[in-house]
C-alpha positions as a Markdown table, in Angstrom:
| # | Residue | x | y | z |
|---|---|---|---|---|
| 1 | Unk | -12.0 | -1.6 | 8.2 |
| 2 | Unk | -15.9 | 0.2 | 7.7 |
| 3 | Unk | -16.2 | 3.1 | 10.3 |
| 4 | Unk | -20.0 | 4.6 | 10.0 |
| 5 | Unk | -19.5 | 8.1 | 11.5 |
| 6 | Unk | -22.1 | 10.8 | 11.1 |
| 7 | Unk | -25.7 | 11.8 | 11.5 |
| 8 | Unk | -26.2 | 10.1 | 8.6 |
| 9 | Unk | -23.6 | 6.8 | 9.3 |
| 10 | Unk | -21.4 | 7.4 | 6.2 |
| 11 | Unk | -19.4 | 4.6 | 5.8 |
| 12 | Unk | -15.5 | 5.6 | 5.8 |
| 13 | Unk | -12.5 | 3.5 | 4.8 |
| 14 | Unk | -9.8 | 3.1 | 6.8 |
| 15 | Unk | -6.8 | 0.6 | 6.4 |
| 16 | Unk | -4.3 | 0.2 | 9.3 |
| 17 | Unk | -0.8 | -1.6 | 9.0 |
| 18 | Unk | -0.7 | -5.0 | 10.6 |
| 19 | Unk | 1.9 | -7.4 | 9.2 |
| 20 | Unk | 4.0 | -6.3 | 12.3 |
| 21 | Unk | 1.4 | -7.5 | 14.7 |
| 22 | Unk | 1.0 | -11.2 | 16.0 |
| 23 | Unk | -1.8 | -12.1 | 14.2 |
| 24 | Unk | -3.5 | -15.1 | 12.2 |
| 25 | Unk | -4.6 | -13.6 | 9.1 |
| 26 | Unk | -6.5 | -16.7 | 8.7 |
| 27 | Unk | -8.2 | -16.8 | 11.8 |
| 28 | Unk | -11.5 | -14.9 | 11.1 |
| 29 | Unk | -12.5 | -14.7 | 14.9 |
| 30 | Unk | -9.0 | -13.2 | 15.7 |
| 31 | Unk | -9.3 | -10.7 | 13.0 |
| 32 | Unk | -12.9 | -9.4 | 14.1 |
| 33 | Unk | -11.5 | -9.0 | 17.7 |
| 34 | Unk | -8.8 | -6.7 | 16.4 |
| 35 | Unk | -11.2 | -5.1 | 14.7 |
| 36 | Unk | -13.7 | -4.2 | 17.3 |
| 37 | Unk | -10.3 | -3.2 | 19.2 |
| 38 | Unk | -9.5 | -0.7 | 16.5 |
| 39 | Unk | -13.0 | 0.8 | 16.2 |
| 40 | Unk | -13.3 | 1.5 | 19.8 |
| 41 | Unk | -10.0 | 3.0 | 20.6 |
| 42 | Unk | -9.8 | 4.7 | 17.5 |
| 43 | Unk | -8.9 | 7.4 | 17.0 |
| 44 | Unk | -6.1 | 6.6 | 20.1 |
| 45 | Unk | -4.8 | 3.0 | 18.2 |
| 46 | Unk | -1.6 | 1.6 | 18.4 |
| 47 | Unk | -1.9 | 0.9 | 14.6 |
| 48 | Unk | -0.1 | 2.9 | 11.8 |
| 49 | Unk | -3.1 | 4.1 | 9.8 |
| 50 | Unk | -2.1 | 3.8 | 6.2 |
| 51 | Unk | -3.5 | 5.3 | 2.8 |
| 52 | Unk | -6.1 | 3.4 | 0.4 |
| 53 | Unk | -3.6 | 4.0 | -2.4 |
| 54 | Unk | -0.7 | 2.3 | -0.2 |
| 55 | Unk | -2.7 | -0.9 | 0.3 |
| 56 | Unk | -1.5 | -3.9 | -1.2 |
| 57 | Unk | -4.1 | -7.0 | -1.4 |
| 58 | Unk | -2.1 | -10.2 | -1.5 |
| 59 | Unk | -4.0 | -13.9 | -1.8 |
């Protein structure tokens, strides 16, 4: 997930855990919604934020 923070809207990384959660990886729409969920909240998410180096990409 892209946060823009800043004067300048840097773009920062940041990966959250959410195999444990019931959600569609495959539904796009479901996805953006947890996604707009995350950014608003954050920093006060229910979601384990994890490293860059502890993501695993699986296809």
């Amino acid at each position: 997930m892209i946060f823009s923070e800043g004067e300048y809207k840097t773009d920062i990384g940041r990966y959250f855990l959410i195999n444990s959660l019931n959600v569609d990886v495959n539904n796009i729409e479901q996805l953006k919604s947890l996604a707009a969920r995350i950014r608003e909240d954050y920093p006060a998410v229910p979601h384990q934020q994890i490293d860059k180096s502890d993501v695993i990409i699986v296809k």
